[in-house]
VODO-417435 format. One line per 10 residues: number of its first residue (from 0); their letters; for each residue x, y, z of N, C-alpha, C, CB. Coordinates in pm, 1 decimal. Glycine has a CB too. Example, Ala and Ser with C-alpha at 12.3 -4.5 7.8 and 13.67 -1.06 7.14 Angstrom:
2
0 = as = 1319.0,-569.0,780.0,1230.0,-450.0,780.0,1320.0,-330.0,780.0,1130.8,-447.3,904.6 ~ 1285.0,-225.0,708.0,1367.0,-106.0,714.0,1290.0,3.0,787.0,1408.4,-59.8,572.5
This chain:
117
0 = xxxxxxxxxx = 82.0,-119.7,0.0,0.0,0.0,0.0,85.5,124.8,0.0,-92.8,0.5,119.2 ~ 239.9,68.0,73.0,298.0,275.6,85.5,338.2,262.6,-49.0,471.1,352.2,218.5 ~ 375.9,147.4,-118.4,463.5,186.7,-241.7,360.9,244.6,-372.4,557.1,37.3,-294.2 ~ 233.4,180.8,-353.5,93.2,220.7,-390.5,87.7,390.3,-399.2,-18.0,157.6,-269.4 ~ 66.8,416.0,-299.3,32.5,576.9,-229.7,146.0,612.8,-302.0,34.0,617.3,-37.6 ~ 309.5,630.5,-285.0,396.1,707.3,-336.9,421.8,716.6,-443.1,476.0,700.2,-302.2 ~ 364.6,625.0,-580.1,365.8,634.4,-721.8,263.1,706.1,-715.9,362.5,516.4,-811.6 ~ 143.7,744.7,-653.5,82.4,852.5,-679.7,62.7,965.4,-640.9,16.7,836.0,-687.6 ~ 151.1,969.0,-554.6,254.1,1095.4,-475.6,353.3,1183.8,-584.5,379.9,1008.4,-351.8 ~ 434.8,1050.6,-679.9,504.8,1147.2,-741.6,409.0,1157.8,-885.3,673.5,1103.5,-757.3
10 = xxxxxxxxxx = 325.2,1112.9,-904.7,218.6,1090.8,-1056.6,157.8,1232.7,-997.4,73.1,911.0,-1079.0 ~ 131.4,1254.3,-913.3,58.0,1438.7,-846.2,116.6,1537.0,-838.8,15.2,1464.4,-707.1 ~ 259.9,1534.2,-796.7,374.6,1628.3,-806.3,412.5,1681.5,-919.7,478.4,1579.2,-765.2 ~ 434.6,1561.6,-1048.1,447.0,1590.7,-1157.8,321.8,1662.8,-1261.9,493.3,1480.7,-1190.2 ~ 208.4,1624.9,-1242.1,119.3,1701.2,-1278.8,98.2,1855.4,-1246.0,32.5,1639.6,-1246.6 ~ 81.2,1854.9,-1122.4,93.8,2004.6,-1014.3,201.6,2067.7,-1061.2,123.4,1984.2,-838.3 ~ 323.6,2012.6,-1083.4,436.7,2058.7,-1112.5,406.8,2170.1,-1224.6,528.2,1945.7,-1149.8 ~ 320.9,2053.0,-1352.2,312.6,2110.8,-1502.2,229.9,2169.5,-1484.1,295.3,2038.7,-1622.1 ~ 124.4,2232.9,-1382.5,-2.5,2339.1,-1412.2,53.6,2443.2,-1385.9,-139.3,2333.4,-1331.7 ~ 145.3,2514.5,-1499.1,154.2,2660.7,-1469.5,68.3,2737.7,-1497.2,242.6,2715.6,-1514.8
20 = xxxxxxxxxx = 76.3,2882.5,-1509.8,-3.8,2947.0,-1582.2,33.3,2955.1,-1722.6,-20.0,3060.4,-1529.7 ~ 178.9,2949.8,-1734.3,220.0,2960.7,-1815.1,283.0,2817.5,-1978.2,287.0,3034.8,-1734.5 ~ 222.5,2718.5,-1880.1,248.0,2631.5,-1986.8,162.6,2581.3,-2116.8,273.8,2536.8,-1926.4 ~ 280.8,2556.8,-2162.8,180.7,2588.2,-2273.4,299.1,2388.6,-2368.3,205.9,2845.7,-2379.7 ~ 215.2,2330.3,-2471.8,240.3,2208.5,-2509.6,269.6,2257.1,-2639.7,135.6,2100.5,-2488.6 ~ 288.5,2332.6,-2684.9,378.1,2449.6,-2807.1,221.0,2450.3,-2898.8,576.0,2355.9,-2934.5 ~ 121.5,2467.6,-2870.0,7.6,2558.6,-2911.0,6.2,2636.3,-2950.9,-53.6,2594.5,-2862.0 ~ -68.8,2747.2,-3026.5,-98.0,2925.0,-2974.5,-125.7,2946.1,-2871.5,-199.8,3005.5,-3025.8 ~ -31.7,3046.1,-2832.9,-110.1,3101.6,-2680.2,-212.7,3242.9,-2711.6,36.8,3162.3,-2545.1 ~ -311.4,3164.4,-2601.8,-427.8,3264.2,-2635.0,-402.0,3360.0,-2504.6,-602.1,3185.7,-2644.4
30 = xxxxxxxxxx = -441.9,3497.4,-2605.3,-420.5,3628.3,-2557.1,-554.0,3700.7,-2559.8,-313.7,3700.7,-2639.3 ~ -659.5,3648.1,-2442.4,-726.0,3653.7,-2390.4,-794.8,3833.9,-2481.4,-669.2,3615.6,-2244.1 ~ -716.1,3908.9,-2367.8,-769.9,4091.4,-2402.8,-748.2,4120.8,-2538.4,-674.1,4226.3,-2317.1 ~ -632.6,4032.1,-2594.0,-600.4,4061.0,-2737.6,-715.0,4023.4,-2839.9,-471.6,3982.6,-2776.1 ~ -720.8,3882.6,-2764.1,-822.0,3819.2,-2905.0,-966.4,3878.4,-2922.1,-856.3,3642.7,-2887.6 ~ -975.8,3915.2,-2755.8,-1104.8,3937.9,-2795.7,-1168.4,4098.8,-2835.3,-1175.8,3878.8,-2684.3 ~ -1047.5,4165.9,-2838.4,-1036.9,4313.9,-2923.3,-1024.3,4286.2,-3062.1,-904.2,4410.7,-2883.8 ~ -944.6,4167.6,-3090.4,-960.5,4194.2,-3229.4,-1094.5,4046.9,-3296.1,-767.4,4186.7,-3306.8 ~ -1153.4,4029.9,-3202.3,-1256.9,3918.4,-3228.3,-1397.8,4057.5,-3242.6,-1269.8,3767.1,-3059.8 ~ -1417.9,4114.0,-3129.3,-1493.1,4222.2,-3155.4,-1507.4,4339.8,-3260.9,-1479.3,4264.2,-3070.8
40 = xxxxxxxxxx = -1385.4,4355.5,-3307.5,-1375.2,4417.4,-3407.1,-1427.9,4354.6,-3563.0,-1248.2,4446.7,-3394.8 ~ -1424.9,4231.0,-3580.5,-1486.3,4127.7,-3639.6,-1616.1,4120.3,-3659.8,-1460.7,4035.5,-3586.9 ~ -1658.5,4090.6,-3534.2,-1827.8,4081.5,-3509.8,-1867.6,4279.4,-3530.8,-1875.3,3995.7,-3287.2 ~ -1831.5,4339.3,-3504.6,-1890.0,4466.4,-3506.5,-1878.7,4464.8,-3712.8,-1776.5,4609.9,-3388.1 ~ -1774.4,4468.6,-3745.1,-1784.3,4484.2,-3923.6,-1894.4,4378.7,-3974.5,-1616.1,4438.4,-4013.5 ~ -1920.5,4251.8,-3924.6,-2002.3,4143.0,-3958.9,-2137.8,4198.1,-3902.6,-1950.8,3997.4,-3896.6 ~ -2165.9,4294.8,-3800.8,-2311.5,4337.0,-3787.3,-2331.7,4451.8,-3839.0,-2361.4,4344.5,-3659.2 ~ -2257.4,4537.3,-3924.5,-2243.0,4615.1,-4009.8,-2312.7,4587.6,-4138.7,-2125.0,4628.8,-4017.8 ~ -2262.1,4460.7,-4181.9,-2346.9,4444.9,-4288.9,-2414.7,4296.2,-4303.9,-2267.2,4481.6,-4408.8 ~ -2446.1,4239.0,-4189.6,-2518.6,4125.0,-4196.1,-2662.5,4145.6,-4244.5,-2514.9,4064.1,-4069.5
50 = xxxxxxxxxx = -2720.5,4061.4,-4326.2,-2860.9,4045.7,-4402.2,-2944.2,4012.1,-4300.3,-2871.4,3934.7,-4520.4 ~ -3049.4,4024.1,-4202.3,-3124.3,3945.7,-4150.6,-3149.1,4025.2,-4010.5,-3065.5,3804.4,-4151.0 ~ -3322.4,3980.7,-4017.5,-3390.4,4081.5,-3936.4,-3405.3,4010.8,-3845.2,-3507.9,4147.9,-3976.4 ~ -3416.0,4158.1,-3736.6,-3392.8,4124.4,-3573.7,-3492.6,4225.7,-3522.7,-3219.4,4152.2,-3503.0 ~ -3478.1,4193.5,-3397.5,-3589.5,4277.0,-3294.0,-3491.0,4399.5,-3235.0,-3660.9,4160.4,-3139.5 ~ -3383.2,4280.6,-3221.0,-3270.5,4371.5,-3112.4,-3199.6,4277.8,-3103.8,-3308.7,4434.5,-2956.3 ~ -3074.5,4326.1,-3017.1,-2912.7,4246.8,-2995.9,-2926.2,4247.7,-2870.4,-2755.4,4321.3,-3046.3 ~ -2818.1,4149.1,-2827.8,-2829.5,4190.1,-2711.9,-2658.1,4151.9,-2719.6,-2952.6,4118.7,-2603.4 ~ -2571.6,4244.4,-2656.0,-2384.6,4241.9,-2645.9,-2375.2,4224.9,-2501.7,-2282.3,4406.4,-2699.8 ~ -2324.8,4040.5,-2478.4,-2227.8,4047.8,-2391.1,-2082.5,4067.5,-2357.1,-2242.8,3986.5,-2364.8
60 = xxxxxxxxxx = -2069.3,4108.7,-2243.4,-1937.0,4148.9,-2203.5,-1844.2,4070.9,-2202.5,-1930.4,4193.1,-2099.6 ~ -1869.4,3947.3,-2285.4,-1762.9,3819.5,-2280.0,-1749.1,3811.2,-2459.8,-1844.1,3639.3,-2184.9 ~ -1844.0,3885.9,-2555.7,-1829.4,3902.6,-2699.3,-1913.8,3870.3,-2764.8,-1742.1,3853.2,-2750.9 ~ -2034.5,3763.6,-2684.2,-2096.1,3730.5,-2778.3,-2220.1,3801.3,-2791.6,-2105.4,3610.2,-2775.2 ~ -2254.3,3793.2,-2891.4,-2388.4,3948.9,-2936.3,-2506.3,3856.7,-2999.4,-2319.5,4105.7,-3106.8 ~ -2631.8,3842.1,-2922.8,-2731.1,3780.8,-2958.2,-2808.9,3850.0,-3058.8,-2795.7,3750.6,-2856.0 ~ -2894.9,3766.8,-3119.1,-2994.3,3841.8,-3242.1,-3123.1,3814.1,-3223.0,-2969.7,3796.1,-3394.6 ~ -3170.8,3855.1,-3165.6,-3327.2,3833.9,-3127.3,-3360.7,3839.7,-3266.8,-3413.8,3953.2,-3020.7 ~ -3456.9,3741.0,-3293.6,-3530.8,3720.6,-3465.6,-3661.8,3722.6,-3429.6,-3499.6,3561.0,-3566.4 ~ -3726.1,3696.9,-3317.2,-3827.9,3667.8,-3275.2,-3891.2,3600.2,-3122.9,-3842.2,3612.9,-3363.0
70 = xxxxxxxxxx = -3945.8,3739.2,-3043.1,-3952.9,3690.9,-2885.9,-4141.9,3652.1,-2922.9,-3900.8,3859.1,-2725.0 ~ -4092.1,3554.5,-2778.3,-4228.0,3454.0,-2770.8,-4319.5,3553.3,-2731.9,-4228.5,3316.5,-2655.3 ~ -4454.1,3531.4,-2679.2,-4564.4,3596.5,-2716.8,-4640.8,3569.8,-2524.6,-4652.8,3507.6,-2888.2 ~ -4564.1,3456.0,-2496.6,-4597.4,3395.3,-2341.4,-4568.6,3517.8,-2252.1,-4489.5,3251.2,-2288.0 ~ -4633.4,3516.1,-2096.8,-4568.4,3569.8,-1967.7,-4414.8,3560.6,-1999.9,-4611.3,3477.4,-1825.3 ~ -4367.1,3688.2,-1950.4,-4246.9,3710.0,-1902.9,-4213.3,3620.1,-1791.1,-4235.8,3839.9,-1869.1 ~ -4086.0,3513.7,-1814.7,-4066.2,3444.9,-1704.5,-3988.0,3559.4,-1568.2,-3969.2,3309.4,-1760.2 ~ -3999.8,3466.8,-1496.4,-3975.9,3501.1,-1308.7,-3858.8,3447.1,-1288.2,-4088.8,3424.5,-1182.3 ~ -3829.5,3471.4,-1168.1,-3752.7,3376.1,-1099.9,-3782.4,3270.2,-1068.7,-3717.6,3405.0,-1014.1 ~ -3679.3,3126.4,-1116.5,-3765.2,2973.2,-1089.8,-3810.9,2918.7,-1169.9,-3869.3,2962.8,-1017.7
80 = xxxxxxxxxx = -3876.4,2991.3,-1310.6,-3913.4,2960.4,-1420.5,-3762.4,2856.1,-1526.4,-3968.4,3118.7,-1475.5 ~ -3842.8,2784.6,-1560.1,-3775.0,2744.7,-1702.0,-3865.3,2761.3,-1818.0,-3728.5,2592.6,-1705.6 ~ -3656.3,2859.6,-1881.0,-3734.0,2926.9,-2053.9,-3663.9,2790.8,-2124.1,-3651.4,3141.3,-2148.3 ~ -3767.2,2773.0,-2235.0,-3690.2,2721.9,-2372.2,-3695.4,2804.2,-2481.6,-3742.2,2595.2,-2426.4 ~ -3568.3,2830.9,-2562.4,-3581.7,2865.5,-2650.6,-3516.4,2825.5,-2784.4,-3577.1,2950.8,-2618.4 ~ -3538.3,2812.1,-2907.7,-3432.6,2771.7,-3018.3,-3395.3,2862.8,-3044.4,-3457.6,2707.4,-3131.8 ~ -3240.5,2806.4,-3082.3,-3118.1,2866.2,-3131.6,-3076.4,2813.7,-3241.6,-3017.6,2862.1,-3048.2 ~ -2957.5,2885.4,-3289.1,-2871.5,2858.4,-3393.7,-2719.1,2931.9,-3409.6,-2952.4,2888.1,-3505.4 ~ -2682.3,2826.5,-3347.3,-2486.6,2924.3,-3331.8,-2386.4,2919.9,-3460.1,-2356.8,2826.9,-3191.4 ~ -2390.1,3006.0,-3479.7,-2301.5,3046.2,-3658.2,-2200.2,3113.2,-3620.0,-2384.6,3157.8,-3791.2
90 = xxxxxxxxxx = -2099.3,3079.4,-3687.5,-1949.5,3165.8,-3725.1,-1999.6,3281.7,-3804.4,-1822.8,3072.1,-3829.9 ~ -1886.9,3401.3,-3771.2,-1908.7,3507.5,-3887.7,-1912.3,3441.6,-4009.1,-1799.3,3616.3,-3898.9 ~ -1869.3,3367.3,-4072.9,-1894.5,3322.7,-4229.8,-1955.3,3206.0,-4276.5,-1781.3,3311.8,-4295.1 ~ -2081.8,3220.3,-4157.7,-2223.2,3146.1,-4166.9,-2222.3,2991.3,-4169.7,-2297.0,3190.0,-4298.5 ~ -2138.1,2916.8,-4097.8,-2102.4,2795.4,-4079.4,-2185.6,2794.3,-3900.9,-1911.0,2773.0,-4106.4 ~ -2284.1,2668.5,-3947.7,-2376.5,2659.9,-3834.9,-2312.0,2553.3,-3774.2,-2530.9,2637.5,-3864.2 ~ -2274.9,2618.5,-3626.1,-2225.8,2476.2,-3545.4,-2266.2,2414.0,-3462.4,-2136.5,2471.6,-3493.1 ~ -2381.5,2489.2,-3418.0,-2500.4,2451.6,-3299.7,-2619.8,2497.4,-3306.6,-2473.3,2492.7,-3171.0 ~ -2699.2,2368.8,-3292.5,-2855.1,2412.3,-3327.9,-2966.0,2350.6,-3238.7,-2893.5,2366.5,-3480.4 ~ -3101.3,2409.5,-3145.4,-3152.9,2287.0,-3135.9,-3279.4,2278.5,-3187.3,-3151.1,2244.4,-3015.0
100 = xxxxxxxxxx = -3252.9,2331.1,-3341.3,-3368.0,2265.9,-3388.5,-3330.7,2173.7,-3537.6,-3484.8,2388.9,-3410.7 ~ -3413.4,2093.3,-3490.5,-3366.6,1943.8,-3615.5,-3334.9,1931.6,-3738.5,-3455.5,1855.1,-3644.3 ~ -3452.4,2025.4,-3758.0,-3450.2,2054.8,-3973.8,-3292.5,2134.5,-3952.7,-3638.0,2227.0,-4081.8 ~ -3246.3,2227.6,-3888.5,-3173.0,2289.0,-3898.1,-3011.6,2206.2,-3928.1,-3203.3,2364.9,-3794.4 ~ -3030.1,2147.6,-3798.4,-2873.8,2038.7,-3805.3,-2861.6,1940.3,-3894.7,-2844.4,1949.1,-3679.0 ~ -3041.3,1893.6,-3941.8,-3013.8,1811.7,-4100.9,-2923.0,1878.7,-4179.4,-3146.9,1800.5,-4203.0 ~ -3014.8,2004.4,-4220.7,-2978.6,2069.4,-4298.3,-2792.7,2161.4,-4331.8,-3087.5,2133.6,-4273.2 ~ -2760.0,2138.5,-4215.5,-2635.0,2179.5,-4222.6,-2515.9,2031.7,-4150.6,-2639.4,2340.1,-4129.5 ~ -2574.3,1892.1,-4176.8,-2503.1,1796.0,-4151.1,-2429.0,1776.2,-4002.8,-2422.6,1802.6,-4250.0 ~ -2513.1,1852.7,-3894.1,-2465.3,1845.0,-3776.4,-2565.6,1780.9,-3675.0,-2423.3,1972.2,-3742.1
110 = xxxxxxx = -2695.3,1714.6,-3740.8,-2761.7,1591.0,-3680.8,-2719.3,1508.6,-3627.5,-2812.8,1529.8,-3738.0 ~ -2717.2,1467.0,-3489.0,-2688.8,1416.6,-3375.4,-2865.0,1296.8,-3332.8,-2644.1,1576.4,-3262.3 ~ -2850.8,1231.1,-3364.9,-2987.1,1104.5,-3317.7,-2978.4,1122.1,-3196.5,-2975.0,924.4,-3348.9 ~ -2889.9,1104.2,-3129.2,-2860.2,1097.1,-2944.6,-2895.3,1210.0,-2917.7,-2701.9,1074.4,-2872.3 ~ -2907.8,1343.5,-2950.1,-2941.7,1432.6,-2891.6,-3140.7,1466.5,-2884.4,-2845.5,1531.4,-2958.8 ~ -3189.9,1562.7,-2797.1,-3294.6,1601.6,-2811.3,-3328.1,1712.0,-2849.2,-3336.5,1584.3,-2739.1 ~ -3372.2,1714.9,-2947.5,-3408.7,1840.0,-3047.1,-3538.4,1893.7,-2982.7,-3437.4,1793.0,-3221.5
C-alpha cells in the first residue's frame, strides 16, 4: 500500500508541477484581451453588414452578441421559471455549429440522433 500511495505521490507532483499558468504544449497562446479586441472588431464589421432581421441584440461582455429574430408571445418568465428557446450558433462566415432545432442540423449535416431536439 505505501509503495501504492507514493507512485501517486510522485504521478501528483508531476502534474501540479506542469499546471503553470504559463504552460503551454507548443500551441498558440491565447491572448485573452487581445483576441477578444480583435474578435470584436470582427463581429462589429459582420453586424455592419449582416442580411437578416432582428428585434434587437443583445452584447455580452464576454463578446458574444445575440440576435433576437423573434420573442415569444408567453408571460415574461420570473424567478424559478424554465425558458426554452431555439437557437442557432453560426461563425461570422455562416457555418452553423449549434442548433436545437432538427430541420436545422439536417440541414447543415450536424444531426446528432442521441441528442434532443
Amino acid at each position: 500500500m505505501i509503495r501504492y500511495a507514493s507512485g501517486i505521490l510522485i504521478i501528483l507532483s508531476i502534474l501540479f508541477s506542469a499546471c503553470e499558468s504559463n504552460f503551454n504544449l507548443g500551441g498558440p497562446v491565447y491572448d485573452e484581451e487581445g483576441n477578444l479586441a480583435i474578435d470584436s472588431v470582427k463581429i462589429a464589421e459582420y453586424l455592419q453588414t449582416a442580411d437578416y432581421d432582428s428585434l434587437y441584440r443583445i452584447h455580452d461582455p464576454s463578446g458574444v452578441v445575440v440576435i433576437v429574430q423573434e420573442e415569444g408571445t408567453a408571460s415574461r418568465p420570473t424567478i424559478g421559471n424554465t425558458v426554452h428557446a431555439n437557437y442557432t450558433g453560426k461563425l461570422l462566415d455562416g457555418t452553423v455549429f449549434d442548433t436545437n432545432i432538427e430541420a436545422v442540423a439536417k440541414d447543415h449535416d450536424i444531426y446528432n440522433e442521441d441528442r434532443e431536439y
